[in-house]
VEXPANU-825778 format. One record per residue: residue number from 0; x, y, z of N, C-alpha, C in turn. Coordinates in steps of 0.001 Angstrom, whole numbers, plus 500000, padded with zeros to 6 digits. Layout:
<sites>
SITE / NUM / X / Y / Z / X / Y / Z / X / Y / Z
...
</sites>
This chain:
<sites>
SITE / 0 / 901549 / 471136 / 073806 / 900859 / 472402 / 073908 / 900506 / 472718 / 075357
SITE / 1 / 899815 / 471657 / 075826 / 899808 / 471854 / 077721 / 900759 / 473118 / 077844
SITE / 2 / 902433 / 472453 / 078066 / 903451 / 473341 / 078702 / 903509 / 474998 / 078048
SITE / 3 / 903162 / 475011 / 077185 / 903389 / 476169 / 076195 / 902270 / 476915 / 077406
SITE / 4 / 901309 / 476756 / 078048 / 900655 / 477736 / 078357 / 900479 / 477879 / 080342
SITE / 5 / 901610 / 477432 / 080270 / 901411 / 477035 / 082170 / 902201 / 478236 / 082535
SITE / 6 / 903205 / 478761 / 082228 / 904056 / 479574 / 082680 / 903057 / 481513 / 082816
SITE / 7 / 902454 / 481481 / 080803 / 901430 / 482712 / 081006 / 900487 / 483078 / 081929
SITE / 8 / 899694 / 481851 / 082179 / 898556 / 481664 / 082957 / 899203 / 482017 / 083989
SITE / 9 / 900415 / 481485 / 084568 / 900763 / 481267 / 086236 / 900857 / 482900 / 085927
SITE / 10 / 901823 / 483416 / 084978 / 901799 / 484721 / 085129 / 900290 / 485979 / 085380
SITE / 11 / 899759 / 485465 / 084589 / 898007 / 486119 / 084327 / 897907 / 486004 / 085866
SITE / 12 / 897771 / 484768 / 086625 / 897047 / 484727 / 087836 / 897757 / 485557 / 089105
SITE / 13 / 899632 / 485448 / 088720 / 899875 / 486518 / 089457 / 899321 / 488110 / 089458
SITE / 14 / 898709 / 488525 / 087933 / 898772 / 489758 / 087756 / 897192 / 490054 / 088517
SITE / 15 / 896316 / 489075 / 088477 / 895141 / 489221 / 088889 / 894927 / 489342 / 090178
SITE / 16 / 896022 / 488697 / 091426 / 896175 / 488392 / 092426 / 896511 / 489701 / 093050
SITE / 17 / 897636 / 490841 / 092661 / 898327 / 491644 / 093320 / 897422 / 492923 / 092212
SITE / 18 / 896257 / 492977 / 091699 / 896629 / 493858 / 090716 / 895491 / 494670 / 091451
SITE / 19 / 895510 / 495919 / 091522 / 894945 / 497051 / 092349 / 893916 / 497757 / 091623
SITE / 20 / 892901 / 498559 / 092359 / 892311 / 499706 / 091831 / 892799 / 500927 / 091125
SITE / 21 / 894079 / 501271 / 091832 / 894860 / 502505 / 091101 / 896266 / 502067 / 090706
SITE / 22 / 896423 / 500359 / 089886 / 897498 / 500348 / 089101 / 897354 / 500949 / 087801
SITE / 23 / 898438 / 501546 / 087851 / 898495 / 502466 / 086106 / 898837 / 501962 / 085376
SITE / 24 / 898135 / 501603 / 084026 / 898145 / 500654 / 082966 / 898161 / 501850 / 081789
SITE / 25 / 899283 / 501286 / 080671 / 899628 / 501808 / 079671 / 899372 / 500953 / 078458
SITE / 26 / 898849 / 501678 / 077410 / 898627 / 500848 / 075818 / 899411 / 501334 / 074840
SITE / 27 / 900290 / 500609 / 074242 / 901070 / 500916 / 072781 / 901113 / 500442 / 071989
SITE / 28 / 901615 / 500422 / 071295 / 902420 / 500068 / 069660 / 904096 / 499706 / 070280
SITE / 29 / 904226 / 498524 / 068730 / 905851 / 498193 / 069309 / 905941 / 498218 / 067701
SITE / 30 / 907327 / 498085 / 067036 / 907965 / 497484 / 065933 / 909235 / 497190 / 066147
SITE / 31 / 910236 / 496739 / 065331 / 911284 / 496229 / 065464 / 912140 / 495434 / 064525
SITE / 32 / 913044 / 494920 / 064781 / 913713 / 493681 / 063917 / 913749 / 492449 / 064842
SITE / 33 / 913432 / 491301 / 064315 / 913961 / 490308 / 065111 / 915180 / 489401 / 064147
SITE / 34 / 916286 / 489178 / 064786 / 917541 / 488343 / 064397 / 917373 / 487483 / 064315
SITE / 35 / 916611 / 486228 / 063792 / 916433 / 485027 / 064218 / 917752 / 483814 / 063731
SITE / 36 / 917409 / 483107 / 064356 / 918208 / 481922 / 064237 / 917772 / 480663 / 064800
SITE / 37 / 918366 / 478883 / 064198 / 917774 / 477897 / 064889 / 918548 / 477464 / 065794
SITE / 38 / 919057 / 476556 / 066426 / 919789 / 475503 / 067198 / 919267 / 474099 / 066558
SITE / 39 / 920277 / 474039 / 065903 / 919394 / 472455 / 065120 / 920640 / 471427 / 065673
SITE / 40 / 920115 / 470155 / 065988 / 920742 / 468708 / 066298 / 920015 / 467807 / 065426
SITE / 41 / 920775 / 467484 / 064464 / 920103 / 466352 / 063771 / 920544 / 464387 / 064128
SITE / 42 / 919307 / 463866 / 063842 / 919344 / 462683 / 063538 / 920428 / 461791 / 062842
SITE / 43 / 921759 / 460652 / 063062 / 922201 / 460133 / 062831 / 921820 / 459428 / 062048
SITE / 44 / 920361 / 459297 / 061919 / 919881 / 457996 / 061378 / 919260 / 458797 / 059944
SITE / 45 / 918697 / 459911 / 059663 / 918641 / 460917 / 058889 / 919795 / 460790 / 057657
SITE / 46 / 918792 / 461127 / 056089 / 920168 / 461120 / 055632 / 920334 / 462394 / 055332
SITE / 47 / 919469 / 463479 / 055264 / 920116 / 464819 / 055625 / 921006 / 465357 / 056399
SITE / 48 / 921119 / 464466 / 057572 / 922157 / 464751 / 058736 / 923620 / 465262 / 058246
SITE / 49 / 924171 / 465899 / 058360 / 925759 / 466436 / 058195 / 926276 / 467288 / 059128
SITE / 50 / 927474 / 466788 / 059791 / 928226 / 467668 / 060691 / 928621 / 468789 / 060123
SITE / 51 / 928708 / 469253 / 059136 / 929119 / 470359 / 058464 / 928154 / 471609 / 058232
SITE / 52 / 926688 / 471082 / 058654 / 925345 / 472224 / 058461 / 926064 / 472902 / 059510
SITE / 53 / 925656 / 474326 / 059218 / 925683 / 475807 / 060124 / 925061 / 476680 / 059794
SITE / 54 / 924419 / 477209 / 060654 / 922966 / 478555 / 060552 / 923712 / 479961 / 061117
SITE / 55 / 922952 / 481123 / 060939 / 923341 / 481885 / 060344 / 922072 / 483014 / 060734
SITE / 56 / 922043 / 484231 / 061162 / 921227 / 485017 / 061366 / 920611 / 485554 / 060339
SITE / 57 / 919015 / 485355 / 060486 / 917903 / 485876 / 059261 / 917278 / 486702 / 059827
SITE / 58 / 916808 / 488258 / 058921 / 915974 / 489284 / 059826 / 914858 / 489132 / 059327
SITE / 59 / 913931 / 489350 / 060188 / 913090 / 489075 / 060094 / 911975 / 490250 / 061063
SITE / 60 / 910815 / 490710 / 060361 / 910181 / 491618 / 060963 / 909332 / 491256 / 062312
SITE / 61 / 909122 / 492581 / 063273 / 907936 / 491720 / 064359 / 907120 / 493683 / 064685
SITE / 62 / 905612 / 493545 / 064862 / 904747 / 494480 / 064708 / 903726 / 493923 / 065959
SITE / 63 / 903279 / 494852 / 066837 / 902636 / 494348 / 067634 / 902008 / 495482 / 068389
SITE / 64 / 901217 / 494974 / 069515 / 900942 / 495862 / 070762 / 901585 / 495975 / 071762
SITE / 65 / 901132 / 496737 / 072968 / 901664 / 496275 / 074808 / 900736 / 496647 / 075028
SITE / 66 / 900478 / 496115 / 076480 / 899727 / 496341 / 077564 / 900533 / 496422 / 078954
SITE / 67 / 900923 / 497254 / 079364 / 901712 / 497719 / 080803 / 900714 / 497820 / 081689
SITE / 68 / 900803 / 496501 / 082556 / 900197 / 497163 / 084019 / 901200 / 497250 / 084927
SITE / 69 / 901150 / 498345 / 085649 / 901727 / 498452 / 086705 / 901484 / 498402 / 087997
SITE / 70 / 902363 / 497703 / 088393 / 902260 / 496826 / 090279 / 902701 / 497264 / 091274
SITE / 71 / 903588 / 498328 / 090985 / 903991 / 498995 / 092048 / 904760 / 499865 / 091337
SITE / 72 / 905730 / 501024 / 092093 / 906714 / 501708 / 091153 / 907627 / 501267 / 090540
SITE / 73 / 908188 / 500171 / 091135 / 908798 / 499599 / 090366 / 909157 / 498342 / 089426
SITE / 74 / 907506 / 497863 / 089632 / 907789 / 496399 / 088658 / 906119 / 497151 / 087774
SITE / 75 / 906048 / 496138 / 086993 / 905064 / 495979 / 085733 / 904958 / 494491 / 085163
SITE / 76 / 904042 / 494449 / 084578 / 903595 / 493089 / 084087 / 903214 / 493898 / 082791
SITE / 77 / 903833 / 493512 / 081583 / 903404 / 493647 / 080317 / 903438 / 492715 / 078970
SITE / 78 / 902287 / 492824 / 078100 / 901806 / 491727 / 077661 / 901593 / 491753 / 076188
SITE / 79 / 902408 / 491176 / 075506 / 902754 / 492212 / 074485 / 902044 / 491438 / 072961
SITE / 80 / 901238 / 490894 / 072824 / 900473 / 490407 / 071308 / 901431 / 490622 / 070161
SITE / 81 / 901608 / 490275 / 069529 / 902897 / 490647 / 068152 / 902859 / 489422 / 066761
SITE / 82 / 903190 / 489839 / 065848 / 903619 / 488716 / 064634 / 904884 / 489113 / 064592
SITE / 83 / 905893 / 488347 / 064100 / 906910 / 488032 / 064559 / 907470 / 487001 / 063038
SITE / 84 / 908363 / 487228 / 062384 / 909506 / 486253 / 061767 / 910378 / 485564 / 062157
SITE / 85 / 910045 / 484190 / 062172 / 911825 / 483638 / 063058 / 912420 / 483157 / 061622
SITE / 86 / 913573 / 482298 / 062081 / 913726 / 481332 / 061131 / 915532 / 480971 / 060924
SITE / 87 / 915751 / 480913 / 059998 / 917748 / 480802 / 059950 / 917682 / 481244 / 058412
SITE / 88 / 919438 / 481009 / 058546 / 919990 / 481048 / 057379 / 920769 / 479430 / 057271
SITE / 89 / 920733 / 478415 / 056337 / 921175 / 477172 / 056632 / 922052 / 477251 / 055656
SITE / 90 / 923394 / 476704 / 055609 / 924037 / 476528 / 054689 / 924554 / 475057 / 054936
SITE / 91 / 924963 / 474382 / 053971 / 925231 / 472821 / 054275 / 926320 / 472583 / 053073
SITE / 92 / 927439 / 472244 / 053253 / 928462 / 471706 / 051842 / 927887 / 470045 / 051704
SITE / 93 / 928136 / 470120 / 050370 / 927657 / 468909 / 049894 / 928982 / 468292 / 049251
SITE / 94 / 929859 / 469191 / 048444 / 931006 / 468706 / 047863 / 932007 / 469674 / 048410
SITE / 95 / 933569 / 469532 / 048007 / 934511 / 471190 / 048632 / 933960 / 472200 / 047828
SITE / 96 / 933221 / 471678 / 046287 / 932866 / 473255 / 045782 / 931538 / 473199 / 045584
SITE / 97 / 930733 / 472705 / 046141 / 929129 / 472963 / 045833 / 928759 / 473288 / 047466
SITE / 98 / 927406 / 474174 / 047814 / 926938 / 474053 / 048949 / 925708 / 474386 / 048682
SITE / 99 / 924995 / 473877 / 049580 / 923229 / 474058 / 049383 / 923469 / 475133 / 050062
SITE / 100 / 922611 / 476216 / 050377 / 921943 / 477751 / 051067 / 920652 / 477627 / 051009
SITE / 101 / 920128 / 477635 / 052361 / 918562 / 477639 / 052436 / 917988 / 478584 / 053637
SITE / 102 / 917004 / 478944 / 053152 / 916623 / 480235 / 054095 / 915445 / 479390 / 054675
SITE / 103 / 915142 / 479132 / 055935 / 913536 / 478819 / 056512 / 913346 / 480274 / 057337
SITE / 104 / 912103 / 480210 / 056704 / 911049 / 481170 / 057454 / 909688 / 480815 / 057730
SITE / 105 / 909666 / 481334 / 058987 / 908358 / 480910 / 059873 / 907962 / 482086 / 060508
SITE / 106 / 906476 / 481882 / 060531 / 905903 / 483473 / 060544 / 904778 / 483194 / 061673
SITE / 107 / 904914 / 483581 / 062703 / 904360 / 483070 / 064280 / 903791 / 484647 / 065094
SITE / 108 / 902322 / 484343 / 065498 / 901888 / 485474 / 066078 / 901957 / 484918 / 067343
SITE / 109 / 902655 / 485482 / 068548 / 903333 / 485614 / 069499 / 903083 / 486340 / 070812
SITE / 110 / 902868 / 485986 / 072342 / 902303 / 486293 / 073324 / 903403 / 486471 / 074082
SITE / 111 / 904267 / 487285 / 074246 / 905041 / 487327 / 075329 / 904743 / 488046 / 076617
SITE / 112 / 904530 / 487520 / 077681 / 904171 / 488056 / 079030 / 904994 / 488131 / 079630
SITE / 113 / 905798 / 489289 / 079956 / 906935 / 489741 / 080734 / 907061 / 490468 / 081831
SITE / 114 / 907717 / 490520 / 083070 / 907648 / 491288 / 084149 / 908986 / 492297 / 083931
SITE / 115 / 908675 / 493539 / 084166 / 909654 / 494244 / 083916 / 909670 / 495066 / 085133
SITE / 116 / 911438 / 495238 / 085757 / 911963 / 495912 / 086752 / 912539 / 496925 / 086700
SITE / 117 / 912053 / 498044 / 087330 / 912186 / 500124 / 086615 / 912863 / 500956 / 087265
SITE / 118 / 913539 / 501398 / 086831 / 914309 / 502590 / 087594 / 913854 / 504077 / 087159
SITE / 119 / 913410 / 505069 / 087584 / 913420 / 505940 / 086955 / 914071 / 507364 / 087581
SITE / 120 / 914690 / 507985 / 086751 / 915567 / 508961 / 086773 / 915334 / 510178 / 086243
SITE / 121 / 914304 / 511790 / 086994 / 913259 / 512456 / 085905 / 912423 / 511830 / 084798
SITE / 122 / 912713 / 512143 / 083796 / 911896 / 511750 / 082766 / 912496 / 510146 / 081895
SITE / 123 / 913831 / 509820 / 082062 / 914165 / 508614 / 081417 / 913944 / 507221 / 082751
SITE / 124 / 913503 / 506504 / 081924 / 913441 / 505119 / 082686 / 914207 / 503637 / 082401
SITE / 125 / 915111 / 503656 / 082792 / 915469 / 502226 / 082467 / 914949 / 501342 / 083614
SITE / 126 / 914758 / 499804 / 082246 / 914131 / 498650 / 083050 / 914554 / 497377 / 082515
SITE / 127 / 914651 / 496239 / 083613 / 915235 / 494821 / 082433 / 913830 / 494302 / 082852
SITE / 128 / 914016 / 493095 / 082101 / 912592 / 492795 / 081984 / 913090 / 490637 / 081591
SITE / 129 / 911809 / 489924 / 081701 / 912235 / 489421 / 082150 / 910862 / 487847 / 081626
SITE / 130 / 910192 / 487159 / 081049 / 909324 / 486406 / 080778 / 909370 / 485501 / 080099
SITE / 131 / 907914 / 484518 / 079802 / 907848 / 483510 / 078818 / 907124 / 484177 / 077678
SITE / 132 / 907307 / 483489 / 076234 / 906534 / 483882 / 075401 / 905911 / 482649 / 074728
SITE / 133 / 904717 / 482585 / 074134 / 903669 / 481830 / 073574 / 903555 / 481878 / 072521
SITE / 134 / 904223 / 481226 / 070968 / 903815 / 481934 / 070011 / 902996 / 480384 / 069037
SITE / 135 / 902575 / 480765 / 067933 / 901627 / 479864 / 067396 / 902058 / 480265 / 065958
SITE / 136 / 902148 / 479063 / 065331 / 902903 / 479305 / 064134 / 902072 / 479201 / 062831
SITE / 137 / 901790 / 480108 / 061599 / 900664 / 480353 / 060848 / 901555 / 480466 / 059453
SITE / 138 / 902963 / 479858 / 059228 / 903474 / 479582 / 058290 / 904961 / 479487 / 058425
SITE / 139 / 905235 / 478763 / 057287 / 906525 / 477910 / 057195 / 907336 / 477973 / 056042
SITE / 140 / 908028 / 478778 / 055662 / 908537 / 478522 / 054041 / 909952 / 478216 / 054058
SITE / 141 / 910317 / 477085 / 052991 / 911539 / 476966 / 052838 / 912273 / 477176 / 051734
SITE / 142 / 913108 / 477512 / 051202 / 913970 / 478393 / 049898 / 915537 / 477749 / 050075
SITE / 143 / 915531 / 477074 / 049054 / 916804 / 476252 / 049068 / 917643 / 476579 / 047512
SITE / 144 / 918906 / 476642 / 047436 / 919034 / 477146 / 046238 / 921262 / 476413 / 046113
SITE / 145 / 921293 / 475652 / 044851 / 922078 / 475044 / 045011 / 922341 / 475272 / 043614
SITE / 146 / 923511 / 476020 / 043096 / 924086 / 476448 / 041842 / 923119 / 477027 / 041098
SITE / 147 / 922390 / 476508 / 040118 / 921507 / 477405 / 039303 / 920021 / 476919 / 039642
SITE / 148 / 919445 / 476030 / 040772 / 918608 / 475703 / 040934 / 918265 / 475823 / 041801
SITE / 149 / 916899 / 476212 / 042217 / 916675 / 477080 / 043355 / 914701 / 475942 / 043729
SITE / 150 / 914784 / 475664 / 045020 / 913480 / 474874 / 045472 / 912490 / 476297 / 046597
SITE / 151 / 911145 / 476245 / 046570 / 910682 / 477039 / 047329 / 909401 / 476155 / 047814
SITE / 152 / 909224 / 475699 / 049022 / 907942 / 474708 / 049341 / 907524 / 475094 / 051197
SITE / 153 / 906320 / 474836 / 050931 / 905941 / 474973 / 052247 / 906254 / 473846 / 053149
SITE / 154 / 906694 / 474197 / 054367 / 906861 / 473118 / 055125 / 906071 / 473277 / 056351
SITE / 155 / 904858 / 473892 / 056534 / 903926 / 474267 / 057830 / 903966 / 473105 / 058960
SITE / 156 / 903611 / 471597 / 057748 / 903359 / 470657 / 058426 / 904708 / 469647 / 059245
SITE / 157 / 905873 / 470464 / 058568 / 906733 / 469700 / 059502 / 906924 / 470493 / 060845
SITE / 158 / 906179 / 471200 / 061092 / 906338 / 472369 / 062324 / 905372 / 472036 / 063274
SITE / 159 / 905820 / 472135 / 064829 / 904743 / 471880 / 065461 / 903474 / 473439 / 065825
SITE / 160 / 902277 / 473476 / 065893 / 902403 / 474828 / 066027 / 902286 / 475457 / 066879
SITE / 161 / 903095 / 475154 / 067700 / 903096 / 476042 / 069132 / 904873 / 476192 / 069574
SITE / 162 / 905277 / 477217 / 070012 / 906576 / 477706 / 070250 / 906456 / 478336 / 071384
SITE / 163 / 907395 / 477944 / 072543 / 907827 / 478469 / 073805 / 909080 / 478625 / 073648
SITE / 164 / 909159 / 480016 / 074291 / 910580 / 481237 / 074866 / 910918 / 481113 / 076275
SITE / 165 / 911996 / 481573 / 076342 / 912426 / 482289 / 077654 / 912395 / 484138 / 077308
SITE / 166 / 911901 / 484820 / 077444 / 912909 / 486529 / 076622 / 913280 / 486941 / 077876
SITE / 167 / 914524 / 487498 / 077552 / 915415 / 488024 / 079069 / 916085 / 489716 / 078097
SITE / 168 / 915780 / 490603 / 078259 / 916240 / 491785 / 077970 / 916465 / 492752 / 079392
SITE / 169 / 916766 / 494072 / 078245 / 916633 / 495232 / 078903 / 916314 / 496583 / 078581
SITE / 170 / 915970 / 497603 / 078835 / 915563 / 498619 / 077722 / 915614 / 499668 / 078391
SITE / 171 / 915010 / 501122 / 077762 / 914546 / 502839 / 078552 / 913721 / 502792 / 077937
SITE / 172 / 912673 / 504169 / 078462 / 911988 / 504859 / 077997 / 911976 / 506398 / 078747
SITE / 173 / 911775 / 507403 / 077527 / 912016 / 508734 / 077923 / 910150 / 509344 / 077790
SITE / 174 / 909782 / 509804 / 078781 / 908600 / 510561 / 079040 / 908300 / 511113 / 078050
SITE / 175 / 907897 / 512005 / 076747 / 907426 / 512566 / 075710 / 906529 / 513751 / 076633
SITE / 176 / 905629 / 513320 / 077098 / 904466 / 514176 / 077820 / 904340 / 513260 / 078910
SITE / 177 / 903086 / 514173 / 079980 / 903044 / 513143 / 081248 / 902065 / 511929 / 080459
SITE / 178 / 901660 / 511846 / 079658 / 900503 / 510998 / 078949 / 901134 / 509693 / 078198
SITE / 179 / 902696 / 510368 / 077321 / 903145 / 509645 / 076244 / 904581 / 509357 / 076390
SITE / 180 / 905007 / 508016 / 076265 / 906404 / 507785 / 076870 / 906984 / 507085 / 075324
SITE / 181 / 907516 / 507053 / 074755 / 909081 / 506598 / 073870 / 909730 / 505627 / 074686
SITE / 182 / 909793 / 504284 / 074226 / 910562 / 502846 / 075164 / 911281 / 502064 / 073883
SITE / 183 / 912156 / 501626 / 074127 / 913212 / 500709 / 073432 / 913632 / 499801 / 074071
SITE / 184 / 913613 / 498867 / 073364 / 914297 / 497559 / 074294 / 915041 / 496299 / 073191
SITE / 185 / 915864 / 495776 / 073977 / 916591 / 494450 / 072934 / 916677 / 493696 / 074058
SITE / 186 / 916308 / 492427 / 073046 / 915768 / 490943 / 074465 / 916484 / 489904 / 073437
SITE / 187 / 916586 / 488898 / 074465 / 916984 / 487214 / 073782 / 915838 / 486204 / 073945
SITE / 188 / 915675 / 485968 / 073353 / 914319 / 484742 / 073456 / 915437 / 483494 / 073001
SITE / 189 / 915299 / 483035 / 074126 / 915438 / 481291 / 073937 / 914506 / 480428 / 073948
SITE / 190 / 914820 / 479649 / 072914 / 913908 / 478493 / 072699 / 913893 / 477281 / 073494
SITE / 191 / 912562 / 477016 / 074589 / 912524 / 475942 / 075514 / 912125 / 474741 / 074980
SITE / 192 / 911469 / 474566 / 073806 / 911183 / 473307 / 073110 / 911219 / 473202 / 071555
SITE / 193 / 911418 / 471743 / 070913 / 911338 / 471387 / 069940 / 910388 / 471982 / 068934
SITE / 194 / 911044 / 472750 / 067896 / 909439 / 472885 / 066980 / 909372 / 472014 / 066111
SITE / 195 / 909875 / 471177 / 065392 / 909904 / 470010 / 064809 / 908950 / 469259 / 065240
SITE / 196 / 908265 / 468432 / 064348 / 907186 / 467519 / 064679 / 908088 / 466574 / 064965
SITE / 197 / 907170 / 465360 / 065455 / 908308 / 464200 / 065419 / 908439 / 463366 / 064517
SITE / 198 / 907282 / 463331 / 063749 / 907176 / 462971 / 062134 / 907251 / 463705 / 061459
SITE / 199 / 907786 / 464231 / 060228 / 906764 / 465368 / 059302 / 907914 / 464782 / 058006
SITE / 200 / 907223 / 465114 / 056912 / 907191 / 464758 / 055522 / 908425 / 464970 / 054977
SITE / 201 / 909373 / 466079 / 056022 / 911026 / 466068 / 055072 / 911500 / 465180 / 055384
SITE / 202 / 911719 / 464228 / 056306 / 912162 / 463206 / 056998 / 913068 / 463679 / 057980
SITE / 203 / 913041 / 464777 / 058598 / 913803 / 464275 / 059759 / 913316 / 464482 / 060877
SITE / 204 / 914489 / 464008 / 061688 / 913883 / 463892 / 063041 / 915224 / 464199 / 064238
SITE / 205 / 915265 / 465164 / 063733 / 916093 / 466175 / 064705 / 915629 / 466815 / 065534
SITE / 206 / 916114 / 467860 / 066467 / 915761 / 468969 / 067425 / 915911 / 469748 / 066754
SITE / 207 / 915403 / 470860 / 067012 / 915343 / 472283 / 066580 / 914641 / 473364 / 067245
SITE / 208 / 915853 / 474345 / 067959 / 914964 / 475130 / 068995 / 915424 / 476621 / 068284
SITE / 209 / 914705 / 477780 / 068584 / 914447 / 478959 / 068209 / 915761 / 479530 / 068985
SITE / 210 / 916193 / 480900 / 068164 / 917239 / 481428 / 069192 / 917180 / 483018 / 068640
SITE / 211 / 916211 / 483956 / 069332 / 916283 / 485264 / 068247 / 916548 / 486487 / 069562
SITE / 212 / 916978 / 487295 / 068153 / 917428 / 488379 / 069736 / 916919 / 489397 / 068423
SITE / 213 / 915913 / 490080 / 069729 / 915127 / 491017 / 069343 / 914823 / 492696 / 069469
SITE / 214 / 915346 / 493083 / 068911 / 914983 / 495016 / 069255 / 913967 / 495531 / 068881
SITE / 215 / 913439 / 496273 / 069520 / 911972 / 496589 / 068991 / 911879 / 498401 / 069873
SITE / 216 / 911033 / 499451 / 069302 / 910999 / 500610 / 070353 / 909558 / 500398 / 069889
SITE / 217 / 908927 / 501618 / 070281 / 907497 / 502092 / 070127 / 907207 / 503421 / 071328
SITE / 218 / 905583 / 503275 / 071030 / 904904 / 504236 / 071844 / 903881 / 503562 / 073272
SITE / 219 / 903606 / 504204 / 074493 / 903181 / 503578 / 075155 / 902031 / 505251 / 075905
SITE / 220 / 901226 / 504673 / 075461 / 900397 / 505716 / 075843 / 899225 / 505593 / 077505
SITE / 221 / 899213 / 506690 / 078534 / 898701 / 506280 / 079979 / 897122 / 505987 / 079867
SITE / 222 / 896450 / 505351 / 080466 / 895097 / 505190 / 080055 / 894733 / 505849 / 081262
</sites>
């Protein structure tokens, strides 16, 4: 957990450092889809382990705020609070004609602090953007379903609960009024660490890192 919060902070302290009397700070609303998916490496020693598992993109919803401050004309620091769905689609053959299908979902309220770089052109703005995200994980479900039998169990505790990103996007936004701007954006969040405990009750003891690519628009209103 330490690392999960060194990168925000360093960010926070930049924003506190350079941040002015007349930077213009904006408040919104976001929604979106997020694509999620895992990167799983399993355990040899595991008897779940199979070279044959492959994941599979699960959608999954994300609802949130922003906070835009702005640092100059052309950069911003924005900070975006959100809940968020990750998770996969797992499929695993067990025989040539049987295969397990299992959906994990994990449901994580999420801090991404991003610096974003702006161009603007009249009223449309494009910007890529560019941060770590912080998220904390507040559930775990797993749904496994193999011919006519179908398993549904929580797995919270095999999860660690803290999740670190990279998100690297890019996006516009078109002016509405001088007050109210319309922004869209699609980002990749990579996963920098393990969410897997190193113990937990399914037995394994694999890696497993996050991999979601995310679109989201909203409203961003001038304060």
């Amino acid at each position: 957990m330490k690392h999960s919060v060194v990168l925000p902070l360093f960010l926070l302290s930049l924003l506190f450092a350079t941040y002015g009397a007349h930077a213009q700070q904006r408040l919104g609303i976001r929604v979106g889809m997020n694509f999620a998916n895992v990167s799983i490496k399993q355990s040899d020693e595991t008897v779940s382990a199979s070279p044959d598992l492959f994941t599979s993109v699960s959608p999954g919803f994300l609802i949130g705020g922003a906070l835009e401050i702005g640092l100059n004309n052309h950069l911003a620091l924005q900070i975006e609070p959100q809940y968020v769905r990750k998770g996969a689609h797992i499929m695993t053959p067990l025989t040539p004609t049987t295969e397990l299908t299992s959906w994990l979902r994990l449901d994580y309220i999420e801090l991404p602090v991003v610096l974003k770089g702006m161009m603007k052109v009249r009223k449309t703005t494009i910007y890529g953007l560019i941060g770590p995200s912080v998220s904390y994980n507040i559930g775990a479900k797993y749904d496994a379903r193999i011919e006519d039998s179908t398993f549904v169990g929580d797995f919270r505790n095999s999860f660690n609960s803290a999740d670190l990103t990279l998100d690297i996007g890019a996006g516009f936004g078109f002016d509405i009024s001088p007050n109210v701007a319309f922004v869209a954006d699609c980002r990749y969040s990579m996963g920098l660490i393990n969410t897997l405990r190193e113990y937990n009750p399914s037995g394994s003891t694999g890696y497993q890192r996050s991999s979601d690519m995310k679109v989201a628009m909203g409203l961003l209103f001038g304060l």
